[in-house]
MIKOLGU-154966 format. One record per residue (C-alpha): residue number from 1; x, y, z. Coordinates in nm, 2 decimals, m for minus. Layout:
BEGIN
ATOM   i     px     py     pz
ATOM NUM      X      Y      Z
...
//
This chain:
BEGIN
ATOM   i     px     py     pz
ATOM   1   3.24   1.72   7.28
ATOM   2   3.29   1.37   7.44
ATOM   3   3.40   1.21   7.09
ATOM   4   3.64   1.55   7.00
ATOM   5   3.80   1.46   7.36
ATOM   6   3.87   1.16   7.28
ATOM   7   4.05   1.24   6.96
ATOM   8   4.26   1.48   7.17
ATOM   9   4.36   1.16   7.44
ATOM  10   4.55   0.98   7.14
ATOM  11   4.81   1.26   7.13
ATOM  12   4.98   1.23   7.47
ATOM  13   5.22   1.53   7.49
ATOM  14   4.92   1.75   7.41
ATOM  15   4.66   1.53   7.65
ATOM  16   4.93   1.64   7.94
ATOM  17   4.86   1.96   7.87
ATOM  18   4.49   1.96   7.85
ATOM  19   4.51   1.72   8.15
ATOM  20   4.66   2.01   8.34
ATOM  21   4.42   2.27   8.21
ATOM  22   4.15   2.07   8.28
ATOM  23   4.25   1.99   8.69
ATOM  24   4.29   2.42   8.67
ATOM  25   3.96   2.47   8.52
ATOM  26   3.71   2.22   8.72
ATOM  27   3.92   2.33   9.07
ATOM  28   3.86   2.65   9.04
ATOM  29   3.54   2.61   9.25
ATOM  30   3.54   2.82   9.58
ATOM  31   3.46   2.46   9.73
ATOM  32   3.78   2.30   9.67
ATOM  33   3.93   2.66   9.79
ATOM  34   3.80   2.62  10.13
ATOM  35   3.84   2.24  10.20
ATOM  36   4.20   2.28  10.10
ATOM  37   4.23   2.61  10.39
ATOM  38   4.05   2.36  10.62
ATOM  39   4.26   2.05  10.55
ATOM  40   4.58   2.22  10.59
ATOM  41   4.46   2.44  10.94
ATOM  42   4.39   2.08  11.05
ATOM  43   4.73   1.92  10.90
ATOM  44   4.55   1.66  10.73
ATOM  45   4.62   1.50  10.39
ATOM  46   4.33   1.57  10.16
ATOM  47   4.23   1.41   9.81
ATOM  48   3.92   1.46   9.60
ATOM  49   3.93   1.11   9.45
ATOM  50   3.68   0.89   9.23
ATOM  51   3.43   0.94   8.98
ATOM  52   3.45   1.32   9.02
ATOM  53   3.81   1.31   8.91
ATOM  54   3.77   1.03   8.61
ATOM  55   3.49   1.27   8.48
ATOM  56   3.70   1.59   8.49
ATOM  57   3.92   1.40   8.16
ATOM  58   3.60   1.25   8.00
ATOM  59   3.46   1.62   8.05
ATOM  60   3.11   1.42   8.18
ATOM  61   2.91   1.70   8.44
ATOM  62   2.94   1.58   8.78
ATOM  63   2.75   1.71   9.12
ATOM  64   2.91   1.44   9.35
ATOM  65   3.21   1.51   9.52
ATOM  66   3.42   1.21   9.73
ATOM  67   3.70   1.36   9.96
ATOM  68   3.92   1.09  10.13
ATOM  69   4.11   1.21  10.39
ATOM  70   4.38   1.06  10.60
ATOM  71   4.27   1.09  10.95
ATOM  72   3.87   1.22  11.01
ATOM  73   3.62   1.31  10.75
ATOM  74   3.38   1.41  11.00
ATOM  75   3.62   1.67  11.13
ATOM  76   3.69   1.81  10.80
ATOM  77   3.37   1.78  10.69
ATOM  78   3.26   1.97  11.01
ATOM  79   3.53   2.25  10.96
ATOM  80   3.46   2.26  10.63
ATOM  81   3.08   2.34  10.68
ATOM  82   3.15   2.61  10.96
ATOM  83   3.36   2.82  10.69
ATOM  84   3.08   2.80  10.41
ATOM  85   2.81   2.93  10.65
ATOM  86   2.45   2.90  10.67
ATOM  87   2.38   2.78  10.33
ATOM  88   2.60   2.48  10.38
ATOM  89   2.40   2.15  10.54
ATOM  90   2.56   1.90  10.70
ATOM  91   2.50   1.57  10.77
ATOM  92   2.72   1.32  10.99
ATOM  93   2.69   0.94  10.98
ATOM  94   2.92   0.85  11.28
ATOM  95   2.82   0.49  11.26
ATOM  96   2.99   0.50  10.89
ATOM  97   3.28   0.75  10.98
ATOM  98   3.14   0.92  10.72
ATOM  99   3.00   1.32  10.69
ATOM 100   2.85   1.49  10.42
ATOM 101   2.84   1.85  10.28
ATOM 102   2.53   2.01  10.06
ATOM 103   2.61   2.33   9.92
ATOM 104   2.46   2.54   9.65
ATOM 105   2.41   2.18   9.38
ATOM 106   2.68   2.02   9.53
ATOM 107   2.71   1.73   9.75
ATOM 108   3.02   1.66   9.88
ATOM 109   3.10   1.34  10.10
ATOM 110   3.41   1.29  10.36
ATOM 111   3.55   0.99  10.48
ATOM 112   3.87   0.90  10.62
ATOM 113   4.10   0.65  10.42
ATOM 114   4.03   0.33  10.50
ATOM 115   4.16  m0.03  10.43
ATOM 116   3.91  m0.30  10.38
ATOM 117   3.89  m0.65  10.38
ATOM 118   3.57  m0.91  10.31
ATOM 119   3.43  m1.22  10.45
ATOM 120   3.32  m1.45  10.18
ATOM 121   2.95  m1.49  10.27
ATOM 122   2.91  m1.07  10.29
ATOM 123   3.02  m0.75  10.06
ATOM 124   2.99  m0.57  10.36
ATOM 125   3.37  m0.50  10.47
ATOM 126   3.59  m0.49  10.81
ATOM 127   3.72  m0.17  10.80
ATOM 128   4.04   0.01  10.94
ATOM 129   4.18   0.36  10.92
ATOM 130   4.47   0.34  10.61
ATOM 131   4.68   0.55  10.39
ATOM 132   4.58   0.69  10.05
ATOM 133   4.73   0.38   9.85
ATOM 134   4.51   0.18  10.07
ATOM 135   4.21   0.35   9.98
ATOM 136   4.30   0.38   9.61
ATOM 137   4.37  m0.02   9.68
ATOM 138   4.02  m0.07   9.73
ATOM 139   3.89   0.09   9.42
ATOM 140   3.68  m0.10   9.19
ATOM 141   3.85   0.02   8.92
ATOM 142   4.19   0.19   8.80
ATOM 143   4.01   0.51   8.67
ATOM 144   3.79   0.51   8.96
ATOM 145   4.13   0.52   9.17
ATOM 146   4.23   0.87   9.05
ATOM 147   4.34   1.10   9.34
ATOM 148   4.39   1.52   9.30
ATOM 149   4.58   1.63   9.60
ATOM 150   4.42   1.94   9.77
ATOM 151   4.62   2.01  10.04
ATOM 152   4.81   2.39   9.90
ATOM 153   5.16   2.24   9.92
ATOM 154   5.04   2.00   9.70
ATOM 155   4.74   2.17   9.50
ATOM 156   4.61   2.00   9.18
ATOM 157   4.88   1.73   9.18
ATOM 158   4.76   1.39   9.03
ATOM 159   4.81   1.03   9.24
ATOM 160   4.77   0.76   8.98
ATOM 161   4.95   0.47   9.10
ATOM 162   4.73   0.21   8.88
ATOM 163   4.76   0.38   8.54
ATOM 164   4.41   0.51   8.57
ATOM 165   4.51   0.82   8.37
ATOM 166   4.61   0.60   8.02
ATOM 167   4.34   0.34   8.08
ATOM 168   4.12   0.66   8.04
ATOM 169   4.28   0.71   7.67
ATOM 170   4.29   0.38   7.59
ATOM 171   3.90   0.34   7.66
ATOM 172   3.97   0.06   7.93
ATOM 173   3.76  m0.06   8.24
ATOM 174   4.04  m0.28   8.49
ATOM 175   4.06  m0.34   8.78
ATOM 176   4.36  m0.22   9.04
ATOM 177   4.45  m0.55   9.19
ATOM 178   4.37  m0.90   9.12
ATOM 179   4.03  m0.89   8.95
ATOM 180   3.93  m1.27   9.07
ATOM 181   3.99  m1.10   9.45
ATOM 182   3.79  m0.74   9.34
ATOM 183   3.50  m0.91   9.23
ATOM 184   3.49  m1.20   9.49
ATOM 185   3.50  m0.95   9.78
ATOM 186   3.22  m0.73   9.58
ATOM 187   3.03  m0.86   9.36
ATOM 188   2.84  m0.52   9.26
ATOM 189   3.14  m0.42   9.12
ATOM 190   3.11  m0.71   8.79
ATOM 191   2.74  m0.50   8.74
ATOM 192   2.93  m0.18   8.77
ATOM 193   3.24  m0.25   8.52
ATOM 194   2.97  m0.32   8.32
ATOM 195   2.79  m0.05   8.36
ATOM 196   3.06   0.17   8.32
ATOM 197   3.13   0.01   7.95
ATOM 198   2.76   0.10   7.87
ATOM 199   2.79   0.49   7.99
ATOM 200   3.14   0.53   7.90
ATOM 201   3.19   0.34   7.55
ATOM 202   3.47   0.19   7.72
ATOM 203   3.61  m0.17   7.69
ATOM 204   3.65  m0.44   7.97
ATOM 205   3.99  m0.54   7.99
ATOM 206   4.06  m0.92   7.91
ATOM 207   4.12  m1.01   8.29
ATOM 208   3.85  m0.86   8.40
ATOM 209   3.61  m0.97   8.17
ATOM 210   3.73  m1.33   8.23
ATOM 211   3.71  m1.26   8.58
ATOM 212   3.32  m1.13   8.61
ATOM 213   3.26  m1.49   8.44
ATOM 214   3.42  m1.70   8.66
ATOM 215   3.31  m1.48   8.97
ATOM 216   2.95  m1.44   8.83
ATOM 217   2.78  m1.71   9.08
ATOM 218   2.90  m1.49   9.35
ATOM 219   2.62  m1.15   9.22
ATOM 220   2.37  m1.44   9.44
ATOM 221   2.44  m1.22   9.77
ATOM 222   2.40  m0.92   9.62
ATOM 223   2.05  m0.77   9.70
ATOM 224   1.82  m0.73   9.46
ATOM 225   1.74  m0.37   9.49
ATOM 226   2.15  m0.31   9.41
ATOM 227   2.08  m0.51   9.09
ATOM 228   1.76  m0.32   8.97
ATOM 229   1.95   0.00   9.03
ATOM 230   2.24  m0.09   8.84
ATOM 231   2.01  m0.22   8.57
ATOM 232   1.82   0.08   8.54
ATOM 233   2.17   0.29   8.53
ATOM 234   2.27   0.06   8.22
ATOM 235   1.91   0.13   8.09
ATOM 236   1.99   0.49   8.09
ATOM 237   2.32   0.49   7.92
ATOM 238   2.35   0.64   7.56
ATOM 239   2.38   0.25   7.40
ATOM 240   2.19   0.02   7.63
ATOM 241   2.24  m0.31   7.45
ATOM 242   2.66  m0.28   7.53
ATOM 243   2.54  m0.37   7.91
ATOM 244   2.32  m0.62   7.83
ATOM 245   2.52  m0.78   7.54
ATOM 246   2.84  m0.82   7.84
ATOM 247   2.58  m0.91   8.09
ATOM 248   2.51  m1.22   7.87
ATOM 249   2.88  m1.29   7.74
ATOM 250   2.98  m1.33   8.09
ATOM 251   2.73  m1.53   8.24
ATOM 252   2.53  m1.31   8.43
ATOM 253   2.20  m1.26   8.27
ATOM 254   2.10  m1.58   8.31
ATOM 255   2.16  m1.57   8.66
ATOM 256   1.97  m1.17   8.71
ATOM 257   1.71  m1.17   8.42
ATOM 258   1.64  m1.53   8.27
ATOM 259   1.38  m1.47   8.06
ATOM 260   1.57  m1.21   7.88
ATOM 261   1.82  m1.45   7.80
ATOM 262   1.55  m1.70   7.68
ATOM 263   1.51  m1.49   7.37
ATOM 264   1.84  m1.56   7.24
ATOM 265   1.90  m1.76   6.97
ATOM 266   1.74  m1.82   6.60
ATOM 267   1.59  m2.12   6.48
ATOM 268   1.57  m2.29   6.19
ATOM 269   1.28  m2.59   6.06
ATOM 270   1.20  m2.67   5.70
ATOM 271   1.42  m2.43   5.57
ATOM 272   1.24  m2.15   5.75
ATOM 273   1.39  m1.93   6.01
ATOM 274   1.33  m1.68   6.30
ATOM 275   1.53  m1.36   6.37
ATOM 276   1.70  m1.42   6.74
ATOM 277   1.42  m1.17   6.91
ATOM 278   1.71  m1.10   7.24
ATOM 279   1.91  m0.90   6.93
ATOM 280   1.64  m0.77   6.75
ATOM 281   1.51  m0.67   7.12
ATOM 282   1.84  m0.49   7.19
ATOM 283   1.79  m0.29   6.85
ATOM 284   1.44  m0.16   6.97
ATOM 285   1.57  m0.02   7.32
ATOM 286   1.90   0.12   7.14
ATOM 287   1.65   0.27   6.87
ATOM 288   1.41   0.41   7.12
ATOM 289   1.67   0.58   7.35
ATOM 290   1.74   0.78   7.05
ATOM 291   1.40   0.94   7.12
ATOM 292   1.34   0.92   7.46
ATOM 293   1.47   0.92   7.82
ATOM 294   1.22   0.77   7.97
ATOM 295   1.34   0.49   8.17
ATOM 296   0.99   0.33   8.16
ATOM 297   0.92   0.33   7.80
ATOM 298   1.29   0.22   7.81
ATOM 299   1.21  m0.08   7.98
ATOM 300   0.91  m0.12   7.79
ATOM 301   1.11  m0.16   7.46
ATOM 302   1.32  m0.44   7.67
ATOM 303   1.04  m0.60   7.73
ATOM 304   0.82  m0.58   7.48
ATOM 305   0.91  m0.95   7.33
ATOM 306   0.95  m1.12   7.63
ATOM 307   0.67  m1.32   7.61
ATOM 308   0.77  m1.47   7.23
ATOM 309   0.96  m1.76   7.42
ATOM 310   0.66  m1.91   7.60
ATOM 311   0.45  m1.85   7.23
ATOM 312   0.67  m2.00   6.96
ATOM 313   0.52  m2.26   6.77
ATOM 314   0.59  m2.35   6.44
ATOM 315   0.33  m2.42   6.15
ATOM 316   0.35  m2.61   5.85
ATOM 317   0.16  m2.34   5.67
ATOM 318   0.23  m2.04   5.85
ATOM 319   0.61  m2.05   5.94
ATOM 320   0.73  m1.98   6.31
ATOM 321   0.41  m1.81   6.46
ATOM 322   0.42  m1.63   6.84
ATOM 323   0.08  m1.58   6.89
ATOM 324  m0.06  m1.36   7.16
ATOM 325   0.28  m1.28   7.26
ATOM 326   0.21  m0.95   7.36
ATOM 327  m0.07  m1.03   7.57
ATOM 328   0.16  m1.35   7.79
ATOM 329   0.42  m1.09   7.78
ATOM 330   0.20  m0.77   7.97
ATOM 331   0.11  m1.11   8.20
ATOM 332   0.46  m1.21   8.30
ATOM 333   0.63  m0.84   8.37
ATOM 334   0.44  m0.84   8.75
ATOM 335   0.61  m1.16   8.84
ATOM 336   0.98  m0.97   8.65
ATOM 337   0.93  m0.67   8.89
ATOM 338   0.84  m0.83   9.17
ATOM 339   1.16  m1.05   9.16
ATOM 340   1.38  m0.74   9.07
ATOM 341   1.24  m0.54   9.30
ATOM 342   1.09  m0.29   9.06
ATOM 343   0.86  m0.07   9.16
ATOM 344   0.51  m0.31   9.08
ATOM 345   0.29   0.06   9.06
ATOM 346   0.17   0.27   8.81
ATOM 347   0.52   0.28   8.60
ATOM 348   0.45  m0.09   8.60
ATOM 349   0.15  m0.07   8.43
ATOM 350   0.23   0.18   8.17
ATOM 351   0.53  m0.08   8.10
ATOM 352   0.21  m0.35   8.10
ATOM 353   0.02  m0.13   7.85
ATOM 354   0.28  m0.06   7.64
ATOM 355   0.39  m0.42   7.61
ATOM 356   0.03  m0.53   7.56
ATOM 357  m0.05  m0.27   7.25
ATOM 358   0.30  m0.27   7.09
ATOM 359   0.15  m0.44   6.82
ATOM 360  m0.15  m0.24   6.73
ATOM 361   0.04   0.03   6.53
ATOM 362   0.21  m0.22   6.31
ATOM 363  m0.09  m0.38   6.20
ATOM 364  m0.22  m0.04   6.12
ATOM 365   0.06   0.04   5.93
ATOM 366   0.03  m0.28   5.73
ATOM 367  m0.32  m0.29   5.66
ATOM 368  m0.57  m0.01   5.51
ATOM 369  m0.62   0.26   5.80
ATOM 370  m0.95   0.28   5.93
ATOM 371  m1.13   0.55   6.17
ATOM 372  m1.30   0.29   6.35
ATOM 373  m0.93   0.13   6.43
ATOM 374  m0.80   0.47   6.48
ATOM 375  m1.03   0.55   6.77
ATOM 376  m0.98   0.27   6.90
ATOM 377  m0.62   0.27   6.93
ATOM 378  m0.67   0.63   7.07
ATOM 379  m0.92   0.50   7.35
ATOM 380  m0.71   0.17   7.48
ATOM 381  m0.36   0.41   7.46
ATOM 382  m0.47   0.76   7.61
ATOM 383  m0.24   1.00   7.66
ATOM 384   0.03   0.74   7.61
ATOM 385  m0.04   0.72   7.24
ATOM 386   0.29   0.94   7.17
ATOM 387   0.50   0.69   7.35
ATOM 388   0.35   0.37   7.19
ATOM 389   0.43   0.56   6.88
ATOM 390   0.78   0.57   6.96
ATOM 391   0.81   0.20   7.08
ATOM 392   0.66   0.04   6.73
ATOM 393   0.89   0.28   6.50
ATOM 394   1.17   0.17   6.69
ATOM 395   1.05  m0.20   6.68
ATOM 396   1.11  m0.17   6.28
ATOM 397   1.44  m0.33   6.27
ATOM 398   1.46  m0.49   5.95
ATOM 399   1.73  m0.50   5.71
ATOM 400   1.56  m0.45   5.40
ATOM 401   1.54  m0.10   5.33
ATOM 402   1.23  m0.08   5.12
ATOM 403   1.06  m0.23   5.38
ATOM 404   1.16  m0.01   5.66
ATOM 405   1.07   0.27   5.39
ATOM 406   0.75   0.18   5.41
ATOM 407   0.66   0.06   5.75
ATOM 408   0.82   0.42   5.82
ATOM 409   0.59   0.58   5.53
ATOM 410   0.26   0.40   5.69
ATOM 411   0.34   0.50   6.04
ATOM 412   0.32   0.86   5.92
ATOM 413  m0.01   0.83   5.80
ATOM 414  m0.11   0.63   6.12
ATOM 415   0.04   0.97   6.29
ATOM 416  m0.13   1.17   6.06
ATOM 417  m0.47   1.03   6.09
ATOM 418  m0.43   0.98   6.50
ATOM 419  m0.44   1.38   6.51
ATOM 420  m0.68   1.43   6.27
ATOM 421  m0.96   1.16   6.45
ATOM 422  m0.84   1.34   6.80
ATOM 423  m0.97   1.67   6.68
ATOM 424  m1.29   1.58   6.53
ATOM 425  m1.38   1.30   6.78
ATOM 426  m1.20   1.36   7.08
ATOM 427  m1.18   1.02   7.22
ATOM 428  m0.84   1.01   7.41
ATOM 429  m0.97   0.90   7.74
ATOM 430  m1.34   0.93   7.70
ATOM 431  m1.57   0.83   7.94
ATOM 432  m1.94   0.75   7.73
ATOM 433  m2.15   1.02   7.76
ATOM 434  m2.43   0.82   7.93
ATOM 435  m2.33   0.66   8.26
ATOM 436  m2.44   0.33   8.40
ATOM 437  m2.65   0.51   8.70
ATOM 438  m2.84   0.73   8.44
ATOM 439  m2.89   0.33   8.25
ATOM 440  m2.99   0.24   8.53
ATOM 441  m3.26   0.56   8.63
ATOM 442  m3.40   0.55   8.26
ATOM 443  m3.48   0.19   8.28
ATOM 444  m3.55   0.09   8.64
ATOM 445  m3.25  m0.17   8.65
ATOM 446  m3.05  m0.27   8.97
ATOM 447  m2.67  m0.28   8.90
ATOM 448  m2.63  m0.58   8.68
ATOM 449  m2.43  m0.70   8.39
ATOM 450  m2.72  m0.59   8.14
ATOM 451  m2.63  m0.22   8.22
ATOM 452  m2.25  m0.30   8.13
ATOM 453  m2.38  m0.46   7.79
ATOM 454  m2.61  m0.12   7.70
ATOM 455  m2.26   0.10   7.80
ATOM 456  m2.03  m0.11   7.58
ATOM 457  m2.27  m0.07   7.31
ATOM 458  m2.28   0.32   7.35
ATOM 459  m1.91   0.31   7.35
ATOM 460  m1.84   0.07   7.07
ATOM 461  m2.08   0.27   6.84
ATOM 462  m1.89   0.62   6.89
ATOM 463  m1.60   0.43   6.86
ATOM 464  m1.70   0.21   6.51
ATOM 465  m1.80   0.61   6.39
ATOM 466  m2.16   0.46   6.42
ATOM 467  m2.29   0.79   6.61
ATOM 468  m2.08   1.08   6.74
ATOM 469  m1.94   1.15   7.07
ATOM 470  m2.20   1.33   7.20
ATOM 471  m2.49   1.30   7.44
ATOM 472  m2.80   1.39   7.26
ATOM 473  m2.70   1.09   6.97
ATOM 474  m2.59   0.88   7.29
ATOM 475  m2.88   0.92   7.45
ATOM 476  m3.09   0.83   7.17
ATOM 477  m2.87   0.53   7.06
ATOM 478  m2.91   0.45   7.37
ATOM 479  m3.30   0.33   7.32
ATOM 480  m3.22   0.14   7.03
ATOM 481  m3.01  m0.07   7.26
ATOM 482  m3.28  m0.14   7.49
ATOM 483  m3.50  m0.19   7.21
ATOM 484  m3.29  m0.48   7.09
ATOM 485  m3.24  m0.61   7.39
ATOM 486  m3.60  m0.61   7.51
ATOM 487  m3.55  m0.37   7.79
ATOM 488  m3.81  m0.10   7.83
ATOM 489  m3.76   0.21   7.96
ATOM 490  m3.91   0.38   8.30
ATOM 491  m3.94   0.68   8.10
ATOM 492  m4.00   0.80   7.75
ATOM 493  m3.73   0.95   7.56
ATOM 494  m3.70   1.31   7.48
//
């Protein structure tokens, strides 16, 4: 739909008439019906303005309704509420000037028009009470800046006074006014043009892309937990790597996410080179989002390298080597989330676990598939095995094709045999079926590390195929252990 939309934007005297039938279609909500009765009983301009009106052309869903109004928000917001009845909520932020409306899955916010203006050491704004143009003048961007009058006089007309409407069909992110002065005063807005290029598939104009990169010291007062959200937003988007390719061009990556940026760049020594891992990283995510929206495992294909940097070496013999990578990589993402305020709990860990077994898969599919291995693998990845899967078929980024074919071909029969060794042996998750205080019973020992030792060794056999997961064989390997080991039991076995 979005692609057959934009086909119809390149033939203008038929996109004026879809733009009208589009305005008549997405207005026809009882909503707009009654703020536009309640704006005109209390003589007050009224506008729905913003992203809810850019998405109406790109024919995106949208929950989030912005009404400007020019004079009180809270009072239409408050008349409003009283003529939808019980099932409307409101909620009124008098500090803001601000009041908002849930009803049915909407959520619709009022605020009055407003003029704003920024000291240099804040992006938090003086504001006043303004017209319409001043509000649309403080738009991040032009088809942010779209207006649809509601008042009834006025129903349905469109205020574009930046050319939002043909930077739409052109594919274009630009600012309204001076770009240098939009992004100085708020620097979010340099993370959200490019955001907007990732979820769109829209370009940065010229201006403004030279403006993020002069203006890209300024994200430093920018909090953190504004960054991570943007970040995850661009993680989400259809094409990740758009984001993080213009978060690079213009500066900014090395400023939010350095260690990213230290994967750029291939090398070359004795006539043998390395792919540039911050590319081939890129690939991954875009490959995995194909397959998943999980913004976790997302981040986990972002990540998954990030510890080649701090592990290149190169060998005379072997070539460029990045040993353990995976392993300094699951050590260095606490220290990532921490600083970009990332949530540093149990979605941190599965990014941890994902990073650190990223490579067990591949090996498997490169080498002769064992059961032992198999079990294994299923043990250390759980009930995440499905999305490690995912991860390593999207880390196959070469360009050879009869080697993807059969990286692709071996990962079918590591599939394959992961279901088959999960039926007969059942050890996603297991536990050993003796436990340390029944060790510890059976052969009169205090808690020590000698009890570990006999577990591992009950474990490692079921997983090595040596007995099955069961408790009887358990039990009775379980003797042979101690046997070894010179530990005699308290009492005799069965």
């Amino acid at each position: 739909m979005f692609w057959r939309l934009r086909l119809l934007l390149y033939f203008c005297i038929e996109f004026e008439i879809y733009r009208k039938l589009l305005m008549q279609a997405y207005l026809q909500d009882k909503i707009f019906k009654i703020i536009s009765e309640a704006a005109d009983e209390l003589q007050q301009e009224c506008y729905v303005i913003g992203g809810f009106v850019r998405d109406i052309f790109l024919q995106r869903p949208s929950k989030d309704i912005d009404i400007v109004v020019v004079g009180s928000g809270i009072e239409l917001a408050e008349k409003v509420a009283l003529k939808l009845g019980k099932k409307a909520k409101l909620t009124v932020f008098k500090n803001f000037g601000t009041a908002q409306v849930k009803h049915a899955d909407l959520e619709v916010e009022f605020v009055g028009a407003r003029k704003e203006s920024y000291q240099r050491d804040s992006r938090n704004p003086i504001v006043e009470n303004g017209t319409l143009e001043d509000d649309q003048n403080r738009r991040d961007f032009t088809i942010n800046a779209l207006a649809i009058c509601l008042n009834k006089n006025r129903f349905g007309e469109l205020v574009d006074p930046f050319e939002g409407l043909t930077d739409l069909k052109n594919f274009v992110i630009r600012t309204p006014l001076n770009p240098d002065i939009t992004f100085s005063d708020d620097p979010l807005r340099m993370m959200r043009g490019i955001r907007f290029s990732a979820q769109l598939g829209f370009f940065l104009e010229s201006s403004t892309f030279e403006a993020i990169a002069r203006n890209k010291g300024r994200i430093e007062i920018i909090s953190k937990e504004r960054i991570a959200d943007e970040l995850n937003k661009i993680m989400m988007s259809r094409k990740p790597s758009v984001g993080f390719v213009l978060l690079e061009k213009t500066g900014l990556l090395e400023i939010i996410f350095p260690e990213l940026l230290a994967l750029k760049g291939a090398e070359t020594k004795d006539g043998i080179g390395h792919k540039d891992n911050f590319y081939h990283t890129l690939a991954v995510l875009d490959g995995l989002c194909e397959h998943t929206d999980n913004l976790w495992l997302r981040w986990s294909a972002l990540l998954h390298d990030i510890g080649k940097p701090v592990t290149k070496r190169f060998d005379t013999r072997l070539g460029w080597t990045f040993h353990n990578h995976n392993f300094v990589g699951e050590k260095m993402i606490p220290e990532i989330f921490k600083r970009l305020k990332l949530p540093t709990n149990e979605k941190m860990k599965f990014v941890q676990k994902m990073v650190n077994l990223h490579m067990r898969p591949i090996v498997l599919s490169e080498d002769e598939v064992t059961d032992s291995a198999i079990r294994r693998l299923l043990f250390d990845a759980g009930d995440d095995i499905d999305d490690l899967m995912k991860l390593c078929e999207a880390d196959i980024t070469s360009k050879n094709p009869e080697k993807v074919k059969r990286f692709r071909s071996n990962f079918q029969l590591v599939r394959k045999k992961l279901k088959e060794i999960e039926e007969k042996d059942k050890v996603r998750n297991f536990q050993p079926p003796i436990s340390g205080q029944e060790i510890m019973e059976v052969f009169n020992l205090p808690a020590c590390s000698l009890v570990g030792e006999i577990k591992m060794k009950i474990k490692d056999a079921i997983l090595d195929g040596i007995i099955p997961n069961e408790y009887d064989a358990a039990y009775k390997y379980m003797f042979e252990i101690a046997k070894e080991l010179n530990v005699n039991p308290l009492n005799p076995a069965p």
